[in-house]
Rosetta silent file (secondary structure, phi, psi, omega in degrees, C-alpha in Angstrom):
SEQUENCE: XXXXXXXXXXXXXXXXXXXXXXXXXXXXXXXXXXXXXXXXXXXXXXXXXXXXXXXXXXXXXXXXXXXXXXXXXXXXXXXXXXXXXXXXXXXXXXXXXXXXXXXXXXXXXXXXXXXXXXXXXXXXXXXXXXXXXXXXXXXXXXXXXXXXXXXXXXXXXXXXXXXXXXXXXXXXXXXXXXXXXXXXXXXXXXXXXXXXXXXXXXXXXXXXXXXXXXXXXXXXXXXXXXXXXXXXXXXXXXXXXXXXXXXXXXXXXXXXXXXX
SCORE:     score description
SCORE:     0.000 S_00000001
   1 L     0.000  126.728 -167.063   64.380  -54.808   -5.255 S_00000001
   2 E  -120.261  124.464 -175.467   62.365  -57.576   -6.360 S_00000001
   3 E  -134.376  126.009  177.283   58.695  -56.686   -7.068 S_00000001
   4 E   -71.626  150.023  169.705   56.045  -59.733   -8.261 S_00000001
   5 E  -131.246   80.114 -162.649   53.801  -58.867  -10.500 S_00000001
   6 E   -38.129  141.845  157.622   50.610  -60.668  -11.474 S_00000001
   7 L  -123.783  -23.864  176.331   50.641  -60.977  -14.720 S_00000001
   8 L    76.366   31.481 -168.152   48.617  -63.889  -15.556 S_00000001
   9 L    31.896   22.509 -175.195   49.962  -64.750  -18.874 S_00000001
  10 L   -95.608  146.913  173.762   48.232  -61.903  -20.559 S_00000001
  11 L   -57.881  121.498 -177.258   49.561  -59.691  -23.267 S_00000001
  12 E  -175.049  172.568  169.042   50.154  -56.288  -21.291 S_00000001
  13 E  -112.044  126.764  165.152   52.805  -53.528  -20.536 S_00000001
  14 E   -98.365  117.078  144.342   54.523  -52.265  -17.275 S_00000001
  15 E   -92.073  145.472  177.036   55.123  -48.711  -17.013 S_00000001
  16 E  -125.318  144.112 -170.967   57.524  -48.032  -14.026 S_00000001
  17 E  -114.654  132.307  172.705   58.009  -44.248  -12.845 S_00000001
  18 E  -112.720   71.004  163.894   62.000  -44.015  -11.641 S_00000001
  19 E   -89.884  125.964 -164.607   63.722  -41.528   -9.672 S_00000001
  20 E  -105.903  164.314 -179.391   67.342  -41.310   -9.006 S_00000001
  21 L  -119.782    3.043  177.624   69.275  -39.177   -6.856 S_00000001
  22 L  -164.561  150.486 -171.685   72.690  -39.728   -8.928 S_00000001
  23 L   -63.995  165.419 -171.355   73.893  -40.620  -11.879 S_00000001
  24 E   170.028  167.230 -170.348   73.974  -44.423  -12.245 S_00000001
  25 E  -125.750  107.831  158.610   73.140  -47.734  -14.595 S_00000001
  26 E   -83.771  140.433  167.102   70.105  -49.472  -13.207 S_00000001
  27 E   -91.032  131.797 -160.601   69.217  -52.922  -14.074 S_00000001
  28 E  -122.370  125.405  137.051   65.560  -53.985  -15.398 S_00000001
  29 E   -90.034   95.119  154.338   64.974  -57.743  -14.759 S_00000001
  30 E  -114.091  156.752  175.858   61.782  -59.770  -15.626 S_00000001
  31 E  -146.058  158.353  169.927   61.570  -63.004  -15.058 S_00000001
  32 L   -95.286  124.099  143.847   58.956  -65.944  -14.295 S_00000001
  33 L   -18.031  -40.799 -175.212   60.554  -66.132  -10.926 S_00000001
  34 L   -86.223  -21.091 -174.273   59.716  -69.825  -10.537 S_00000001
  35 L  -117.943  145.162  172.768   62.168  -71.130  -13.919 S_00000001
  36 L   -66.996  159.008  160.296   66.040  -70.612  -14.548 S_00000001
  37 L    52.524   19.997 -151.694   66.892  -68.813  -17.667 S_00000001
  38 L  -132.197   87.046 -174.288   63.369  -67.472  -17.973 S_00000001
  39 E  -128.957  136.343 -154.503   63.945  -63.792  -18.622 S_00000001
  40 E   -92.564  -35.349  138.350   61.021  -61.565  -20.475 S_00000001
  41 E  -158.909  172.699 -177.306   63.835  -58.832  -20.181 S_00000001
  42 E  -149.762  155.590 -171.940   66.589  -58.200  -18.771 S_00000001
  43 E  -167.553  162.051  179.859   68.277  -54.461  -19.663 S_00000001
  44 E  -128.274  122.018  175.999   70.584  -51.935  -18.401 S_00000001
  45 E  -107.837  123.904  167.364   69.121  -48.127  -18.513 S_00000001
  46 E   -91.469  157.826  171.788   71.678  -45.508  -17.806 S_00000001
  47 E  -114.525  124.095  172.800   70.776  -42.481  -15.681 S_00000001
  48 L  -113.830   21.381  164.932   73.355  -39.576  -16.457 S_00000001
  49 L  -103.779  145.197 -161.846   72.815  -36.625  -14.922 S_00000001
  50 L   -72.862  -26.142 -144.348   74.830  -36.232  -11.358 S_00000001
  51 L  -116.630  -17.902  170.784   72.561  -34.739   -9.883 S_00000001
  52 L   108.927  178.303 -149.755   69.592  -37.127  -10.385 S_00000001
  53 E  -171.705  153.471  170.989   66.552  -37.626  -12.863 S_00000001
  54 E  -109.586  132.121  150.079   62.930  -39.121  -13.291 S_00000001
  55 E  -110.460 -164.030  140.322   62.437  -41.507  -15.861 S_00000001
  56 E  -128.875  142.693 -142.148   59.463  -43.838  -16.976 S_00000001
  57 E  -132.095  122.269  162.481   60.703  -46.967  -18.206 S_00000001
  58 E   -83.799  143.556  167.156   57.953  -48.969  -20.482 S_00000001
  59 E  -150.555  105.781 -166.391   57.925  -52.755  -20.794 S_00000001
  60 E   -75.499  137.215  172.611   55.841  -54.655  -23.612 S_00000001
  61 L  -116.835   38.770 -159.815   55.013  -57.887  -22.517 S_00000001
  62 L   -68.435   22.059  161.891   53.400  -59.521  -25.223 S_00000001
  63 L  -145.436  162.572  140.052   53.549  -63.189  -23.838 S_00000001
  64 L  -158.165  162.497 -160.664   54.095  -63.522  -19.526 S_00000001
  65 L   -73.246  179.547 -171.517   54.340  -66.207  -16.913 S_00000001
  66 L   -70.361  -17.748 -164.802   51.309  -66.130  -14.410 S_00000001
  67 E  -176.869  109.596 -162.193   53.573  -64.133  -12.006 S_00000001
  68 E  -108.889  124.618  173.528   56.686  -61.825  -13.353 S_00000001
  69 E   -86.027  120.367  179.437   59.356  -61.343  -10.813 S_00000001
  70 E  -107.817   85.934 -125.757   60.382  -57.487  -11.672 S_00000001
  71 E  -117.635  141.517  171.316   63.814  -57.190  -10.393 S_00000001
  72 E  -130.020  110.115  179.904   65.188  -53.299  -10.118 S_00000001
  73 E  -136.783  179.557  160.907   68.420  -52.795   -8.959 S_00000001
  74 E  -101.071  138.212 -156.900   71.553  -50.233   -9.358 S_00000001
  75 L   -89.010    3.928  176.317   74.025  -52.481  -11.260 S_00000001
  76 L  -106.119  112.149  171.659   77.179  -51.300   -9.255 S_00000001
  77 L    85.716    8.577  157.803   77.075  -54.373   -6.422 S_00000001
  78 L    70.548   56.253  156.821   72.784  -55.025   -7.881 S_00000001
  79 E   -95.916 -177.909 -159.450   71.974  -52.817   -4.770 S_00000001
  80 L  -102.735    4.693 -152.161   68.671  -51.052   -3.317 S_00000001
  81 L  -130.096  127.440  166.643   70.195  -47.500   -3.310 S_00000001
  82 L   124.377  -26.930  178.364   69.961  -44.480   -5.278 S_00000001
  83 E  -141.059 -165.578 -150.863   66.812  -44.402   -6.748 S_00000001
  84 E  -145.762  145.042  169.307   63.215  -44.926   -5.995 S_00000001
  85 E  -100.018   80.367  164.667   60.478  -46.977   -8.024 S_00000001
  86 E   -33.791  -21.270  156.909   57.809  -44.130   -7.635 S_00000001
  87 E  -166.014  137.823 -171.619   55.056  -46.031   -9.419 S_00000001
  88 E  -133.214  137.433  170.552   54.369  -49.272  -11.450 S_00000001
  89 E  -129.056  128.631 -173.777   51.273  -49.718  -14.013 S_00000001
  90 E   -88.497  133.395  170.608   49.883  -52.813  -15.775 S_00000001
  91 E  -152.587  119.335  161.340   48.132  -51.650  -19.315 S_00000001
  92 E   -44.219  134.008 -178.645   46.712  -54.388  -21.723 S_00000001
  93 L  -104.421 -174.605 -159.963   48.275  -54.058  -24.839 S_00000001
  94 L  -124.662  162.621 -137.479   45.935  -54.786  -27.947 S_00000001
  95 L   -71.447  138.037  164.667   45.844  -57.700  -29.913 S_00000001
  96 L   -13.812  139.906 -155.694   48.592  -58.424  -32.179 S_00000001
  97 L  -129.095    6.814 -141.017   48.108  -56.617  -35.828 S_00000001
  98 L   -78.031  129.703  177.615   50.201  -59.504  -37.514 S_00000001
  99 L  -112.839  102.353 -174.399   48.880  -60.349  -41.294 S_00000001
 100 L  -161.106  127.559 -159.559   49.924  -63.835  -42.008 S_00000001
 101 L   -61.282  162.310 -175.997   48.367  -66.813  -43.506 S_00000001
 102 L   -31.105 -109.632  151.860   47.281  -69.729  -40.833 S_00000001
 103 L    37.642  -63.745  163.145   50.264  -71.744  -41.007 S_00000001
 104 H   -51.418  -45.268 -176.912   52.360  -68.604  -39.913 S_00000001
 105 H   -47.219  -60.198 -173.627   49.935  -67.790  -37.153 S_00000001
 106 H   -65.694   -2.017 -156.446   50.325  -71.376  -35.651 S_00000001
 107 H   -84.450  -48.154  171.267   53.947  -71.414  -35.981 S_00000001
 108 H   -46.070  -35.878  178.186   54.325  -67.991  -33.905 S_00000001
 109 H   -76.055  -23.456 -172.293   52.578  -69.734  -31.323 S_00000001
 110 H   -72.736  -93.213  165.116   54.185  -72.720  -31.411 S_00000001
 111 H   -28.033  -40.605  149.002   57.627  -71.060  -31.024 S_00000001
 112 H   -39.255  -56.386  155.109   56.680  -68.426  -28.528 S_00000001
 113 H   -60.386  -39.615 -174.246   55.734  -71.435  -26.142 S_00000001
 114 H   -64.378  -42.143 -165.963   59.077  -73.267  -27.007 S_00000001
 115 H   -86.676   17.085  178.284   61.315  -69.644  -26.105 S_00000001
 116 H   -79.603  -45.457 -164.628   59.248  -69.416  -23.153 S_00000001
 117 H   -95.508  -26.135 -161.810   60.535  -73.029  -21.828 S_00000001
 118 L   -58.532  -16.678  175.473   64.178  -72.926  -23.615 S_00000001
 119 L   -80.104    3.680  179.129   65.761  -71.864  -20.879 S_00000001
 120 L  -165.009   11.956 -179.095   65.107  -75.218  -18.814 S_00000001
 121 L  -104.474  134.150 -164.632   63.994  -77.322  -20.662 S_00000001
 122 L   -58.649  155.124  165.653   65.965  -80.815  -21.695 S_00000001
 123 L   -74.965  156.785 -150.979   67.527  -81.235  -25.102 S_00000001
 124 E   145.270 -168.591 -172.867   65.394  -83.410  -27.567 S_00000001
 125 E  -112.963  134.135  157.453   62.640  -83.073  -30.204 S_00000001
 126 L  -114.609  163.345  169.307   60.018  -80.282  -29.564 S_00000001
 127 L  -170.378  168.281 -164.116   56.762  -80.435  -32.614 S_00000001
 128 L   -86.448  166.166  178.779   53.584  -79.018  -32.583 S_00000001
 129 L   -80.220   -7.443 -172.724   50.700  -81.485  -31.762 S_00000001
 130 L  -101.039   21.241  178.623   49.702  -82.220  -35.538 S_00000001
 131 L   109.307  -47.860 -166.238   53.447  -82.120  -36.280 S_00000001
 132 L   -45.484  -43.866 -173.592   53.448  -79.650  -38.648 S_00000001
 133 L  -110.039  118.501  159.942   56.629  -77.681  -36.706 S_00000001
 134 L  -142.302  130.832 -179.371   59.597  -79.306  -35.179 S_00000001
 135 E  -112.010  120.580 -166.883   62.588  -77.887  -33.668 S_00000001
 136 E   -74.702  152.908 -166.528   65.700  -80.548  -32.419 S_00000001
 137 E  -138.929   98.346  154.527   66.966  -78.714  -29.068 S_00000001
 138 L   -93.295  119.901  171.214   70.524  -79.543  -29.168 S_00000001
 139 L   -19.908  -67.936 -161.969   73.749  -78.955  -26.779 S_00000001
 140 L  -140.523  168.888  175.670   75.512  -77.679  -29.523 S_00000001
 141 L  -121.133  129.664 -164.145   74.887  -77.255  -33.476 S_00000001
 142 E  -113.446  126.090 -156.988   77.437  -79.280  -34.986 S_00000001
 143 E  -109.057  177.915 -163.917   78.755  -79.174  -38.982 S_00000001
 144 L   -53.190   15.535 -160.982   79.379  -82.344  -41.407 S_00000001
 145 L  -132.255  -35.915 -166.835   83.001  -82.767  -40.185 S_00000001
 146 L   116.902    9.727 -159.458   81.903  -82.897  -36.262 S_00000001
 147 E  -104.624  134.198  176.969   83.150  -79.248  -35.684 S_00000001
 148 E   -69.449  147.665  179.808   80.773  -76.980  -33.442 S_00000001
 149 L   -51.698  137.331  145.624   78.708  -74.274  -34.961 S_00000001
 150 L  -106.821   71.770 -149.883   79.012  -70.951  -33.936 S_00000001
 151 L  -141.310  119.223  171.738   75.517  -70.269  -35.006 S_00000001
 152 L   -57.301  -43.753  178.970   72.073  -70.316  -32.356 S_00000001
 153 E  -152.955  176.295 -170.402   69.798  -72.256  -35.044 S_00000001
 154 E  -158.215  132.674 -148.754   69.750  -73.438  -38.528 S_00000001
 155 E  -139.740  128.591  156.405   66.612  -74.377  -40.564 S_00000001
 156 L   -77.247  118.093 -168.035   66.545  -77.180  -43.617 S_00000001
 157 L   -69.832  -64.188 -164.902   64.827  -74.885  -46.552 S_00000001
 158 L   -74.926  -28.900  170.737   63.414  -77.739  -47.488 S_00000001
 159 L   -80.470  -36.655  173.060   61.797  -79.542  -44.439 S_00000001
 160 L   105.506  -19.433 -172.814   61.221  -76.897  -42.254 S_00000001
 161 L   -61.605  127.604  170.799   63.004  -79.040  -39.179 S_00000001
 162 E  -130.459  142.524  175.735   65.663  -76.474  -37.194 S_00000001
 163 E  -101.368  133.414  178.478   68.034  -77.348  -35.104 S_00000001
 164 E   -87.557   53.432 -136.669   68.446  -75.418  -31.837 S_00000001
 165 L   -95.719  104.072  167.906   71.589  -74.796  -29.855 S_00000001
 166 H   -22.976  -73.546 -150.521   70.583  -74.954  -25.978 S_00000001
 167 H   -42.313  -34.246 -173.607   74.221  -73.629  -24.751 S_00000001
 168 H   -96.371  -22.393  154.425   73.181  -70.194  -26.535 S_00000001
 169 H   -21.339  -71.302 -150.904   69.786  -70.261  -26.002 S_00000001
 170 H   -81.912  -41.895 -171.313   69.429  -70.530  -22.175 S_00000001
 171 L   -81.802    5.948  176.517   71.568  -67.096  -22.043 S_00000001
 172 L   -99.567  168.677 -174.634   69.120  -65.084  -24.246 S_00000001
 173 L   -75.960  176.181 -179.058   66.200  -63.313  -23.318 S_00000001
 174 H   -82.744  -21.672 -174.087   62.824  -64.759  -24.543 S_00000001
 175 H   -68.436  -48.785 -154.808   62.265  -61.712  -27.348 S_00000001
 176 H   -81.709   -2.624 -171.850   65.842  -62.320  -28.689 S_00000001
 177 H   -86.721  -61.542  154.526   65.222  -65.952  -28.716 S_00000001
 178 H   -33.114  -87.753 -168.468   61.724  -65.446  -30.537 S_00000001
 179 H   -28.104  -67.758 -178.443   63.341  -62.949  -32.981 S_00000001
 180 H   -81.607  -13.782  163.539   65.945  -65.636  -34.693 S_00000001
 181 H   -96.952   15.232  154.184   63.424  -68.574  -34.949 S_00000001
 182 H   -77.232  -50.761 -171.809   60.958  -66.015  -37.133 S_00000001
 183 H   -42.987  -64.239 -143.912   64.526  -65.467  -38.779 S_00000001
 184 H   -68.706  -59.509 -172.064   65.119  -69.065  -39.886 S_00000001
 185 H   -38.097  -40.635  160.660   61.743  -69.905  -40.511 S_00000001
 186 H   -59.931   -9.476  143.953   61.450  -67.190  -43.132 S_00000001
 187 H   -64.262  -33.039 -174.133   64.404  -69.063  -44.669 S_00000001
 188 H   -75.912  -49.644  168.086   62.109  -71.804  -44.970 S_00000001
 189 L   -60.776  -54.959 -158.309   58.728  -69.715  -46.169 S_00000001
 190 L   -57.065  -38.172  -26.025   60.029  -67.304  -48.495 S_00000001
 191 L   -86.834  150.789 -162.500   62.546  -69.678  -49.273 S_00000001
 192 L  -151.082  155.846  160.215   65.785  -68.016  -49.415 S_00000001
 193 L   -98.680    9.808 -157.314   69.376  -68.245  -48.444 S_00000001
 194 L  -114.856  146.318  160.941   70.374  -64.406  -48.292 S_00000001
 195 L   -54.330  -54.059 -162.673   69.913  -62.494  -44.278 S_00000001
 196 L   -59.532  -69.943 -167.438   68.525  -59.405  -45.819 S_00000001
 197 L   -61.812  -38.205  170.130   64.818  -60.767  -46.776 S_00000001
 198 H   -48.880  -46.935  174.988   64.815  -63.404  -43.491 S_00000001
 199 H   -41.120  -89.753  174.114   65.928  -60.214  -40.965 S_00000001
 200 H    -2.555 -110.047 -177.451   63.611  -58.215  -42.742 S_00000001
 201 H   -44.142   -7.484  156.939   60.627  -60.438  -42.804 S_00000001
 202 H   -60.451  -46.684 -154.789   61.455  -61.554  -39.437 S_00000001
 203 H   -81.929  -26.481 -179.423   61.438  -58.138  -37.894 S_00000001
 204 H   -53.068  -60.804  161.840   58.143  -57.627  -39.375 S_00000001
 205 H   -65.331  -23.852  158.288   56.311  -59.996  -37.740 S_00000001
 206 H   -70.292  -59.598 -160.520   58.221  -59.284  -34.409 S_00000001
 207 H   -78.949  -21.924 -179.209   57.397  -55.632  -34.199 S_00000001
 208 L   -84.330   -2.786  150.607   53.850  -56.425  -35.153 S_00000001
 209 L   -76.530  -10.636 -174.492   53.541  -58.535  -32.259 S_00000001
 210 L    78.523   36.102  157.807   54.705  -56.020  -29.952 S_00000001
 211 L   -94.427  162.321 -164.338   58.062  -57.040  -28.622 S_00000001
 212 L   -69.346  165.121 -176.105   60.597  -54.970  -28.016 S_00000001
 213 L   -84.790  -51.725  147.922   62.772  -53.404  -30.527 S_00000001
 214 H  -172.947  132.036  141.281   65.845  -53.577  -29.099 S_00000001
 215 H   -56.904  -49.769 -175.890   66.167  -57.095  -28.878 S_00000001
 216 H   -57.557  -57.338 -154.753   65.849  -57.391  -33.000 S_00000001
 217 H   -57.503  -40.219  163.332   68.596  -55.261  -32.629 S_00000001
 218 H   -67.290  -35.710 -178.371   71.008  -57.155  -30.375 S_00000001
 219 H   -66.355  -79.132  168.330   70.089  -60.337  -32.104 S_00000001
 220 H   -32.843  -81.482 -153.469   71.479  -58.705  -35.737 S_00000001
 221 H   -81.428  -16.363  165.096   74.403  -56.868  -34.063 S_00000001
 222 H   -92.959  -67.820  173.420   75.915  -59.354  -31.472 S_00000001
 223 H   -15.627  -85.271 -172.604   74.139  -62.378  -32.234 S_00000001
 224 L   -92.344   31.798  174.216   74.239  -62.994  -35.579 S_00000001
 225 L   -77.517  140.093  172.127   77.928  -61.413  -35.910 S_00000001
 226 L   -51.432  149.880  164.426   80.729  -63.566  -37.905 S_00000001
 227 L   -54.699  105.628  168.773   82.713  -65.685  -35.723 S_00000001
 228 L   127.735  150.972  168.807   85.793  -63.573  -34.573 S_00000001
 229 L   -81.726   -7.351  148.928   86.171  -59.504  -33.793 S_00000001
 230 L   -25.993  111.658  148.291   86.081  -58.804  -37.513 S_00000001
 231 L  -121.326  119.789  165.837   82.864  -57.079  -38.911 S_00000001
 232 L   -32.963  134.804  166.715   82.278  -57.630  -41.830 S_00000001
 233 H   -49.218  -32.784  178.496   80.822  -55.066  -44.650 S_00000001
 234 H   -62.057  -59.129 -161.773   78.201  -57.398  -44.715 S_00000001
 235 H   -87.301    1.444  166.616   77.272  -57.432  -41.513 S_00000001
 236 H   -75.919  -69.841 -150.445   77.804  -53.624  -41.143 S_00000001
 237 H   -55.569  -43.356  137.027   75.219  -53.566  -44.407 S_00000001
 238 H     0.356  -82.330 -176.709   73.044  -55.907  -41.989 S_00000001
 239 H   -34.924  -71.321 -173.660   73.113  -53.569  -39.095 S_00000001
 240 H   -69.572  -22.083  142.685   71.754  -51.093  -41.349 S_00000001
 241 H   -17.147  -74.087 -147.861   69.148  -52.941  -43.059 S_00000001
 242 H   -68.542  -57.060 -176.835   67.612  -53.908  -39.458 S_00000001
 243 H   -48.395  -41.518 -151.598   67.923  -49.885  -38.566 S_00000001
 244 H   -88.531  -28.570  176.361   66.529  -47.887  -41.598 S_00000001
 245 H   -79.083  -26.546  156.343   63.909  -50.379  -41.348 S_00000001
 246 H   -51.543  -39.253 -174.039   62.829  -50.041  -37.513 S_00000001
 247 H   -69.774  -50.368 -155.744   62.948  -46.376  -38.374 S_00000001
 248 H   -76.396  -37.924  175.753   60.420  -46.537  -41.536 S_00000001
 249 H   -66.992  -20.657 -173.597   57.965  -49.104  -38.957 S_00000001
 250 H   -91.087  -62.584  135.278   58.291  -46.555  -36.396 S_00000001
 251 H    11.078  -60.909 -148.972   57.101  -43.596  -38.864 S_00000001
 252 H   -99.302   -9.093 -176.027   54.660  -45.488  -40.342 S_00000001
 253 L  -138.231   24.830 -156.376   52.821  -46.830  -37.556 S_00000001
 254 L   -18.003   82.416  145.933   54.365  -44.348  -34.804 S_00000001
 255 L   -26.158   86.742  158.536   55.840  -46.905  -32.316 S_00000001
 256 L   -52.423  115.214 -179.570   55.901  -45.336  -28.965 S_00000001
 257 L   -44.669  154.538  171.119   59.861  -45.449  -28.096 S_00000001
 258 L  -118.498  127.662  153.382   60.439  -47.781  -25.236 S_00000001
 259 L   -61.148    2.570  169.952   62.995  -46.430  -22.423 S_00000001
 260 L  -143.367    0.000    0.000   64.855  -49.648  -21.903 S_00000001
């Protein structure tokens, strides 16, 4: 079930009302319809009682294409069967709460426009028009010896220039895409080499923009996972960083949970 939605590039939310008639793992799709790779989310909600269930499934949109293809399906063969979309609602959401000198402001914007297009767009130099930001949009990210990267982006602390790697890009969503270039850049602001204050001050500026949470989350626990099925203590220590801290933003500013 594919249902357009103006959206008009406006900041806003979809509630969707869901009823199932069995248990089952539905699929949540947005997309701008018109571009490859151009997904706003994309999510799997399970329903687990046998017997069937209502949910309402929220979806923050704080950037969208002029017209978001809202794809609902049941994820065993992406069929039309088993549930029911019972209602769908557009609600503005309200302007961005994000406290950050100019420089930050334009940069969010700058990037937000970039992970909007990354998903089709040619490899090459992207930059802001006065300059100020540029990110190299590369096949692959490549180290001093010629050996590929296993890494989505990488920022020079001192220039501010990051390197991009398309192949991993084009399969993320646009929040999780967002989400690691606030990471690197906050290598570059603060400046720092250590994960903890870049997550951190990343996530900050992500939740205070309204995107979903998680995304942050997947980005930390898949993403930005060591090379290899090892995990690390670090990146356990990571996990939980990114957690205890969604929890204290959700407390402190009580964050209406999102169902997908």
């Amino acid at each position: 079930m594919i249902i357009p939605v103006s959206t008009k590039r406006r900041r806003l939310s979809i509630r969707i009302g869901i009823v199932t008639n069995r248990r089952l793992d539905l699929g949540i799709w947005a997309s701008d319809g018109r571009k490859e790779n151009t997904f706003y989310i994309r999510r799997r909600v399970p329903f687990l009682r046998e017997e069937g269930s209502f949910r309402e499934i929220k979806i923050p949109l704080p950037v969208s294409p002029e017209v978001l293809h809202l794809e609902v399906f049941n994820k065993t063969g992406r069929e039309d069967e088993g549930f029911k979309v019972s209602y769908l609602k557009l609600e503005e959401m309200a302007a961005s709460k994000v406290w950050a000198d100019q420089d930050m402001h334009d940069y969010i914007s700058f990037a937000e426009r970039f992970c909007e297009k990354a998903g089709y767009c040619k490899t090459g130099f992207y930059h802001s028009k006065d300059y100020s930001f540029l990110i190299h949009y590369l096949p692959q990210i490549t180290g001093v010896m010629g050996e590929t990267l296993a890494t989505p982006a990488r920022i020079h602390r001192v220039t501010g220039r990051c390197q991009v790697n398309q192949q991993m890009f084009k399969r993320y969503s646009i929040p999780v895409r967002l989400f690691i270039l606030l990471h690197e850049r906050q290598h570059f602001t603060i400046p720092t080499r250590e994960e903890k204050p870049a997550d951190l001050g990343a996530l900050k500026l992500y939740l205070d923009l309204g995107y979903p949470v998680i995304e942050a989350v997947y980005a930390v626990t898949k993403i930005f996972k060591q090379p290899g099925n090892i995990v690390s203590a670090a990146h356990l220590q990571r996990t939980k960083d990114i957690i205890h801290f969604i929890d204290a933003y959700k407390a402190q500013n009580k964050l209406e949970e999102t169902a997908v």
